[in-house]
C-alpha positions in Angstrom: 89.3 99.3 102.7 89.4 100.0 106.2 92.8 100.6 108.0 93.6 98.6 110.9 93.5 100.8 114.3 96.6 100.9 116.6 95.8 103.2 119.0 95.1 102.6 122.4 91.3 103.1 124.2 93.7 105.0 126.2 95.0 107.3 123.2 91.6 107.7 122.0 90.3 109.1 124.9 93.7 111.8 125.0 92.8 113.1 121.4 89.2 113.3 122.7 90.2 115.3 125.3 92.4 117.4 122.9 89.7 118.2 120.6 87.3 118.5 123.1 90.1 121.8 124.3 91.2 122.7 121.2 87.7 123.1 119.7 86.2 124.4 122.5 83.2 121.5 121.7 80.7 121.4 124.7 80.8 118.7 127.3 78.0 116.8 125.7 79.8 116.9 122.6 83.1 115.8 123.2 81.3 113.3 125.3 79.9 111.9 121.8 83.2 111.6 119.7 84.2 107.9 119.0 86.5 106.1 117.1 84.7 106.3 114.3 83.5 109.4 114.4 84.0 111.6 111.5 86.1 114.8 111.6 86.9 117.1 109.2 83.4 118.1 107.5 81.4 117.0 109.9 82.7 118.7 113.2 81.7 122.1 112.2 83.9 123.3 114.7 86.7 122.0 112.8 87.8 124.5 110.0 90.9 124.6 108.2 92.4 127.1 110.4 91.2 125.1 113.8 93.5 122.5 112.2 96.6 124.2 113.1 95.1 124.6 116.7 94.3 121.1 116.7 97.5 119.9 115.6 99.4 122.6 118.5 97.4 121.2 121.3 98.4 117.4 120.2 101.6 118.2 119.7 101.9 119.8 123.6 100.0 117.2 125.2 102.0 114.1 123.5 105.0 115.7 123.4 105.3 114.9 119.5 106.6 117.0 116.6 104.4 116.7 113.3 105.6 117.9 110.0 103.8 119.6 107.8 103.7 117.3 104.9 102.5 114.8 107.3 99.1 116.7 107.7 96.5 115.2 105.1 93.1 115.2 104.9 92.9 111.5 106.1 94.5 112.6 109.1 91.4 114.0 110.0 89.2 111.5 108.8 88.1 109.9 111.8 88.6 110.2 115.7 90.7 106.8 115.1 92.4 108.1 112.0 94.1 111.2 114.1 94.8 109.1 117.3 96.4 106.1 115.3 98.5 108.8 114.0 99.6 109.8 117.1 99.9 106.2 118.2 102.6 105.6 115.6 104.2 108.8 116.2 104.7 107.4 120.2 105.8 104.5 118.3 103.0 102.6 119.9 
């Protein structure tokens, strides 16, 4: 069952930029990443420990805390999957 999105085209495009950063993914790369783009085993960029990067560089550039038991592998599902996450945690 697929999850309804929340995040903004805006909001997308932030978490782009972030893992685009964080993951030091090329221009041509980040330029690819959708909302549907798979993450986490298909970015080979993104290990386990590029996670805790990942998660730094959202937390600076949205100003948000995340807890640890909040990271789960669906988090990193999808490009939408991580910026709806966000989303919700800007109360969007």
């Amino acid at each position: 069952m697929a999850s309804l999105s929340i995040a903004s085209s805006e909001t997308v495009r932030n978490v782009v930029a972030v893992l685009g950063d964080a993951l030091a993914l090329s221009p041509e790369v980040t330029a690819s990443l959708e909302r549907d783009t798979g993450l986490f085993g298909s970015l080979p960029e993104l290990d386990s420990m590029a996670v805790a990067t990942v998660l730094t560089a959202l937390e600076d550039r949205f100003h948000i805390l995340i807890d640890d038991d909040e990271v789960t592998g669906e988090l990193f599902e999808t490009v939408a999957s991580l910026a709806d996450f966000v989303a919700g945690k800007l109360g969007a």
